[in-house]
C-alpha positions in Angstrom: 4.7 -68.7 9.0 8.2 -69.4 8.6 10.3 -70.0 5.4 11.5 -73.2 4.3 15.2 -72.0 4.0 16.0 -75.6 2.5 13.3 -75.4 -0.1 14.3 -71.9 -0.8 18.0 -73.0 -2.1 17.0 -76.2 -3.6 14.4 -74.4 -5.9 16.9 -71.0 -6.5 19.7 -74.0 -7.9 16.1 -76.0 -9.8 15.5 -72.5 -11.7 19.0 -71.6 -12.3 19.4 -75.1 -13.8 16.4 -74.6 -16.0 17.3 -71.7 -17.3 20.8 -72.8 -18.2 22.2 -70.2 -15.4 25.8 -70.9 -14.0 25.5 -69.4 -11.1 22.5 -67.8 -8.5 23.1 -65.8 -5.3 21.8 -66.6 -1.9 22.1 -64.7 1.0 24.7 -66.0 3.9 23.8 -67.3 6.7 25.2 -70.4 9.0 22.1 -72.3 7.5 22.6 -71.5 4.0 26.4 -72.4 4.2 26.0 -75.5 5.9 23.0 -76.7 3.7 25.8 -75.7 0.6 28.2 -77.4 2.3 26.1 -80.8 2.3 24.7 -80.3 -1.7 29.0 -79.6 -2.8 29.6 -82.9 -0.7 27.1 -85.0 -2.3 27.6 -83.8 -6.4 24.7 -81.5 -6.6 26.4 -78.2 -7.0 30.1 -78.0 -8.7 31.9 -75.0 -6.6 30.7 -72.2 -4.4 32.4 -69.2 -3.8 31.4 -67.0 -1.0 31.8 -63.0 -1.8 31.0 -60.2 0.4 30.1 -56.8 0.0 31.9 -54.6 2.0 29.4 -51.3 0.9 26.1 -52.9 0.1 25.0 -49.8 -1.5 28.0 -48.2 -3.0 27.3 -49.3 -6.5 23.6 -47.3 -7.0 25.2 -44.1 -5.0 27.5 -41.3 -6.7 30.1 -39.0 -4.8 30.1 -36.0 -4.9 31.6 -32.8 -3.6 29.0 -29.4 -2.8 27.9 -26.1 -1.4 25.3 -25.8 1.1 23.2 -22.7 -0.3 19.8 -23.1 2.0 19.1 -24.9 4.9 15.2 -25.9 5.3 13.3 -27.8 7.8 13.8 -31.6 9.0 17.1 -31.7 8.9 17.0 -31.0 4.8 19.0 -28.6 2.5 19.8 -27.1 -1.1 23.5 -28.3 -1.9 25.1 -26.9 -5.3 27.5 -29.4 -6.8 30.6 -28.9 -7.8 29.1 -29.1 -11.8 26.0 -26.8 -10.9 23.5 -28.8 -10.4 21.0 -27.7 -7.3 19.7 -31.1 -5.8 18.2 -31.7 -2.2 20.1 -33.3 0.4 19.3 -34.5 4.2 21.6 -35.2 7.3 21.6 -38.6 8.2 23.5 -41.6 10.3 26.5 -40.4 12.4 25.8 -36.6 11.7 21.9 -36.5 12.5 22.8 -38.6 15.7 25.7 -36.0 16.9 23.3 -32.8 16.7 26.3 -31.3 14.5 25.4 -28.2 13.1 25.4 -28.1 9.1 24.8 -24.1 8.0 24.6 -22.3 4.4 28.4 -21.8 3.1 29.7 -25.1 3.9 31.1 -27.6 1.8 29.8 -31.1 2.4 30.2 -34.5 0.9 27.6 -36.3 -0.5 26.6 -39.3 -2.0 23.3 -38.7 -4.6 21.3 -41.6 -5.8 21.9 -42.8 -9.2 18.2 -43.4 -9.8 16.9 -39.7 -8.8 20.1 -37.4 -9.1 17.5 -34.5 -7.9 18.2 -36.3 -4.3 
């Protein structure tokens, strides 16, 4: 079954009322903004501004600099930080697609998760 994209922002805006909330997000879509559109025209919603995320996951990811110190299987390593700290990294995106070769002794970039800094 489908979802009832209509119902879906109507009831969002119900609970957000309820709750005494001044604002709610929705994703953005041409539906969404033109169902928005129509509930601003008529005096069910006061404003609506539209904000997009350029990085959708830069805020739960840290950057750091490191040291590749062992390379093990799948495409996987053990990367010193700069502050010490051993953690496990993996290739992906752009470098796993390219084949580029990653050995022990380089320095690399990563990002680590902020919710397992092991990773």
């Amino acid at each position: 079954m489908g979802r009832d994209t209509i119902a879906d922002i109507i009831t969002s805006i119900r609970i957000a009322d309820m709750d005494k909330k001044g604002t709610i997000r929705i994703a953005s879509t041409n539906i969404t903004e033109n169902i928005v559109k129509i509930l601003l025209r008529e005096g069910f919603i006061e404003n609506v501004r539209k904000q997009r995320e350029s990085n959708k996951n830069s805020w739960n990811k840290k950057n750091h600099e490191g040291l590749i110190t062992e390379s093990l299987p799948n495409g996987m390593f053990r990367v010193h930080l700069d502050n010490e700290d051993p953690i496990l990294g993996y290739v992906s995106g752009r470098i796993r697609r390219s084949f580029i070769l990653i050995l022990p002794g380089d320095k690399v970039k990563i990002e680590v998760s902020r919710y397992d800094s092991t990773r």
